[in-house]
C-alpha positions in Angstrom: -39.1 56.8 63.5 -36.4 58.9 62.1 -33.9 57.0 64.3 -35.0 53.7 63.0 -34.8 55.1 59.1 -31.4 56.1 59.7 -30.4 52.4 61.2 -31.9 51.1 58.2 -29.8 53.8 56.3 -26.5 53.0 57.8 -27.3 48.6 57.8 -28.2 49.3 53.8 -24.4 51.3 53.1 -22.8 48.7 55.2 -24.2 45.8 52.9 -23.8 48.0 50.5 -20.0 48.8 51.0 -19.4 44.5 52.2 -20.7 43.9 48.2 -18.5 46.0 46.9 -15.5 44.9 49.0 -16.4 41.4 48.0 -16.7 42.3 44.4 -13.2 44.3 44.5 -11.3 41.6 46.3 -13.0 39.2 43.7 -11.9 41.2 41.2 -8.7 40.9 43.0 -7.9 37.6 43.2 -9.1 37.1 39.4 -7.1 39.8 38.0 -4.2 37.7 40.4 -5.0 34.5 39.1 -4.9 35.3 35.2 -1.6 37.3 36.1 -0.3 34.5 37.3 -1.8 32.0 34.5 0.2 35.1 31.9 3.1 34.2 34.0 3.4 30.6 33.1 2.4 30.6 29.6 5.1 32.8 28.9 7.6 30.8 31.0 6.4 27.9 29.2 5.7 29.4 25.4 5.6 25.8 24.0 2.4 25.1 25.5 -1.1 25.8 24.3 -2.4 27.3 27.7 -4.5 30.3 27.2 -5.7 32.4 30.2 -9.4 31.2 32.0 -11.3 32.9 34.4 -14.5 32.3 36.3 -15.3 36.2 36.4 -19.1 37.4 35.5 -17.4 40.8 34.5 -18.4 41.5 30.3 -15.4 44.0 30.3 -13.2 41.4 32.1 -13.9 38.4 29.8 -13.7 40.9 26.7 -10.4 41.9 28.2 -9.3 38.3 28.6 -10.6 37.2 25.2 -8.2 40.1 23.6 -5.6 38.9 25.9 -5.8 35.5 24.5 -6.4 36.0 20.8 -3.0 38.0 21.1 -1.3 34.9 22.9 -2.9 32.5 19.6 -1.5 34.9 16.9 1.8 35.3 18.7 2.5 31.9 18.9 0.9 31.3 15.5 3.7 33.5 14.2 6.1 31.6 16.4 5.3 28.3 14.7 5.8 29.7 11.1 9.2 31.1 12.1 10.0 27.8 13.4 9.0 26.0 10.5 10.7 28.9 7.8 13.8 27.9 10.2 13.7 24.5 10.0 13.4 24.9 6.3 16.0 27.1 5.8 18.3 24.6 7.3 17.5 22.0 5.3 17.6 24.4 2.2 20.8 25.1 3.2 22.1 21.6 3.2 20.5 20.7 -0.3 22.5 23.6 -1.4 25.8 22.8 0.3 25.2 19.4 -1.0 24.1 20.1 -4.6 27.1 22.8 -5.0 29.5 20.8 -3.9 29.0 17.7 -6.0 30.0 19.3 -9.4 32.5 21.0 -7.4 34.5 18.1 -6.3 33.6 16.4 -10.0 35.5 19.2 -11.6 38.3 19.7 -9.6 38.8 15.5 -9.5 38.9 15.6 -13.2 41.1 18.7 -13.5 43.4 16.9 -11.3 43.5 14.4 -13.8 44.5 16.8 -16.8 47.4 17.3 -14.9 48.7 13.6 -15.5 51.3 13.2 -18.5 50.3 10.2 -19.1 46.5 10.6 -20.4 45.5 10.4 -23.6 44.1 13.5 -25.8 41.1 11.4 -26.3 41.2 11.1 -22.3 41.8 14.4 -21.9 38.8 15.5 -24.4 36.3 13.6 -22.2 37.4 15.1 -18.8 37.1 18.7 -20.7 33.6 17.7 -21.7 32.8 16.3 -18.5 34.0 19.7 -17.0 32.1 21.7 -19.1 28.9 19.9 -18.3 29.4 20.0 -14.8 29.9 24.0 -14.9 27.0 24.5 -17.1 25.1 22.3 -14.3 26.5 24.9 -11.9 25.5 28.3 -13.8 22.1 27.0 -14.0 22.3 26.4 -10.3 23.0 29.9 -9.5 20.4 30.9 -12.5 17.1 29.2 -10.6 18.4 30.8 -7.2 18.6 33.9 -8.8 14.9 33.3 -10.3 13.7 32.2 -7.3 14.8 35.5 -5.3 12.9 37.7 -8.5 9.7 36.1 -8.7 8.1 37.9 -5.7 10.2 41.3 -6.9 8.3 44.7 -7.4 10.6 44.4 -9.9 10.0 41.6 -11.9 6.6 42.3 -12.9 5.1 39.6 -15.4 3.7 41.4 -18.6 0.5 39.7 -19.3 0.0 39.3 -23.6 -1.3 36.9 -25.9 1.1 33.6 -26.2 0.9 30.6 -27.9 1.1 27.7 -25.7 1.9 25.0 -28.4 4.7 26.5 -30.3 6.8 27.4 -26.5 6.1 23.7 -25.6 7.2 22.2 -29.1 10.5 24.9 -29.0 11.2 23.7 -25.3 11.2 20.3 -26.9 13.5 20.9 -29.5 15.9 22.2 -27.0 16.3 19.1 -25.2 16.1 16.6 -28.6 19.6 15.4 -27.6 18.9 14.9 -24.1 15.8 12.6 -25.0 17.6 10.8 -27.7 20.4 10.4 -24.7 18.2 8.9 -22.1 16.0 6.7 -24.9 12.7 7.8 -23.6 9.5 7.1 -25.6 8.0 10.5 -26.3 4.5 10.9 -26.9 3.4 14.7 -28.1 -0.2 15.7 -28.6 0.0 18.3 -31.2 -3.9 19.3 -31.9 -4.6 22.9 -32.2 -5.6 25.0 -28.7 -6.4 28.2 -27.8 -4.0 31.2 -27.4 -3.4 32.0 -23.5 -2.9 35.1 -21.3 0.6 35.2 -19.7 3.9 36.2 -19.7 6.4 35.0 -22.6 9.6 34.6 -20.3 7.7 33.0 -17.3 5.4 30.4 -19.3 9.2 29.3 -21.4 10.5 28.9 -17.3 7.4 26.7 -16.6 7.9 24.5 -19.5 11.2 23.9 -19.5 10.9 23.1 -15.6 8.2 20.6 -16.5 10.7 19.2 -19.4 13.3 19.1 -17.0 12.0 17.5 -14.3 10.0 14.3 -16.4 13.8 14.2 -18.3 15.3 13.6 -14.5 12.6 11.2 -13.3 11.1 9.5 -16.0 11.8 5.6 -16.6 11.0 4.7 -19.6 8.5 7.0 -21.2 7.2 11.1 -21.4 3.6 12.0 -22.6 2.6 15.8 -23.3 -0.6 17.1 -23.9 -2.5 19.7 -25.1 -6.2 20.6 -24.3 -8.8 23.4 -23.4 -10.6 23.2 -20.1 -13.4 25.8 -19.3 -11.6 29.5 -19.0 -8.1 27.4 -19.3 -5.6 25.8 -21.6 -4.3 22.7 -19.9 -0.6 21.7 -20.3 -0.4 17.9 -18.7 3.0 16.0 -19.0 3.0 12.4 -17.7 5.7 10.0 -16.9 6.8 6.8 -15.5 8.4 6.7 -12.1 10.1 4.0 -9.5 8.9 4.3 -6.0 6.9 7.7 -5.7 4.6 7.6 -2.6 1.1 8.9 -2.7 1.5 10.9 0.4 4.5 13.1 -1.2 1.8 14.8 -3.2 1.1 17.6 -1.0 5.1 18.0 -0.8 5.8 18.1 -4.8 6.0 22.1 -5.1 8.0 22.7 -1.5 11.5 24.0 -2.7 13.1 21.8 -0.3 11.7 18.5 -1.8 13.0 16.4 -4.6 11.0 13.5 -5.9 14.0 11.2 -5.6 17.1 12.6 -4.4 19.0 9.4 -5.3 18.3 10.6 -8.9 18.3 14.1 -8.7 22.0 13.9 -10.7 23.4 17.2 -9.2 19.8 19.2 -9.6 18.7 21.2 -7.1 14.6 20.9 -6.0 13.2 23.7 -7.1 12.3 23.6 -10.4 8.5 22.5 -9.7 8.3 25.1 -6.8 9.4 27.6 -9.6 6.4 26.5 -11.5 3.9 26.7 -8.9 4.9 30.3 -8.0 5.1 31.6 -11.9 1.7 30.3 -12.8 -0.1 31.6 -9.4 1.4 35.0 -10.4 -0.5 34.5 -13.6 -4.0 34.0 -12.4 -3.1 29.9 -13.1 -3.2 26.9 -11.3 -1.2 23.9 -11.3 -1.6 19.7 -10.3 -0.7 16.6 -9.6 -1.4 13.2 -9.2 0.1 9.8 -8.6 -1.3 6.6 -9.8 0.3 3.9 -9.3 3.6 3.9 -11.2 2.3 7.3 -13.1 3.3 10.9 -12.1 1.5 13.5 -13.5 1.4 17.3 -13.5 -1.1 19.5 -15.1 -0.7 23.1 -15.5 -3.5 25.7 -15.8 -3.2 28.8 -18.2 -5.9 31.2 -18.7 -6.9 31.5 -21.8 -6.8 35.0 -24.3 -10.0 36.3 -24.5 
């Protein structure tokens, strides 16, 4: 009897120990397998492979679930530098391009100071032209500069009462001539509003880059107006445009987009990508729409309590 229990004993371990060989050289050829899967995906980054495995093992597919939500962020992260790349690039070309246009404009007309032969009134008009063209460049250099301060610990925005009307009627004044210049119909909504909470320097940089950019693209007419929606004051400016595709909308506030850079005159594209990061710092929103021949951009203030 005793020899029979100990048969029984030894059969039972030897099961016993063919299980767990099984199960380790299972474990084996899984923990193979997904090296091997690891070894591909990082020969081959541009894929979307993530590791599989057929294993029953919690630990294992915890393990392998970790493993893979690793591989999803780190290519995640490759993607976005890619794109920032890409972007760069084609920043930098906008700005090769946009610099050097004055450039060559003011060094073709100082050229032509050099010629005995023109006129003082001749030589008058290639001075103004210069000046214009350097003032174009100073402003250049001034957004770029804004741009690299908006997200500064630095350049904190100082939150106070404002009034919304009188900085959009000064902003206005300020570009009288250039309106006059450019024979637009101007169509300003006056009525009374609310004050609003924000800061005094970045609210007169979001209006002027509104101002600035329906001056550059509008066709024939530039509507502003006033209102108070809910917890916000709303500043809308409409104008006309040629050719302005619906699906550019969700491409208005990139800084390397311009609405039409056959227009753009020497401007750089980043005065409405200003706009959208001054008035997010301010607990605002911004807008906008396309209809038909129409371009419109509303901006959200919040309103002083």
């Amino acid at each position: 009897m005793n020899e029979v229990n100990s048969w029984l004993i030894i059969t039972l371990l030897i099961v016993l120990l063919l299980i767990s060989i099984g199960m380790l050289l299972g474990f084996y050829w899984d923990i193979k397998k997904m090296t091997n899967q690891l070894e591909e995906i990082i020969e081959n980054f541009g894929t979307n492979e993530l590791v599989r495995t057929n294993t029953h093992s919690k630990p294992l597919n915890h393990f392998i679930t970790k493993i893979n939500r690793l591989i999803y962020l780190f290519k995640g992260d490759q993607q976005h530098k890619e794109k920032r790349e890409k972007e760069l690039k084609q920043e930098i070309t906008n700005i090769s391009h946009d610099l050097r246009t004055p450039l060559t404009s003011i060094k073709g007309f100082s050229e032509l100071l050099t010629d005995p032969a023109l006129s003082e009134e001749e030589k008058k008009e290639s001075l103004s032209i210069i000046q214009k063209k350097i003032d174009n460049l100073t402003m250049m250099v001034d957004l770029f500069y804004e741009l690299s301060q908006i997200n500064s610990s630095d350049n904190q925005v100082i939150m106070e009462q404002q009034f919304l009307d009188q900085i959009v009627v000064e902003a206005m004044l300020m570009f009288y001539d250039d309106f006059e210049k450019s024979k637009l119909k101007i169509h300003m909504d006056e009525s009374n509003i609310s004050p609003i909470l924000a800061d005094l320097k970045a609210t007169n940089r979001i209006v002027i880059n509104i101002i600035q950019n329906a001056l550059r693209y509008a066709k024939s007419y530039v509507t502003i107006n006033l209102m108070v929606q809910d917890e916000y004051v709303q500043l809308s400016v409409i104008n006309d445009v040629d050719g302005l595709d619906q699906s550019a909308l969700h491409r208005i506030f990139d800084r390397t987009y311009r609405l039409d850079a056959s227009r753009s005159g020497g401007q750089i594209g980043l005065g409405l990508h200003i706009v959208q990061q001054l008035i997010h710092k301010q607990g605002g929103k911004v807008v906008s729409d396309i209809h038909k021949n129409e371009f419109r951009i509303d901006v959200f203030f919040r309103k002083w309590d």
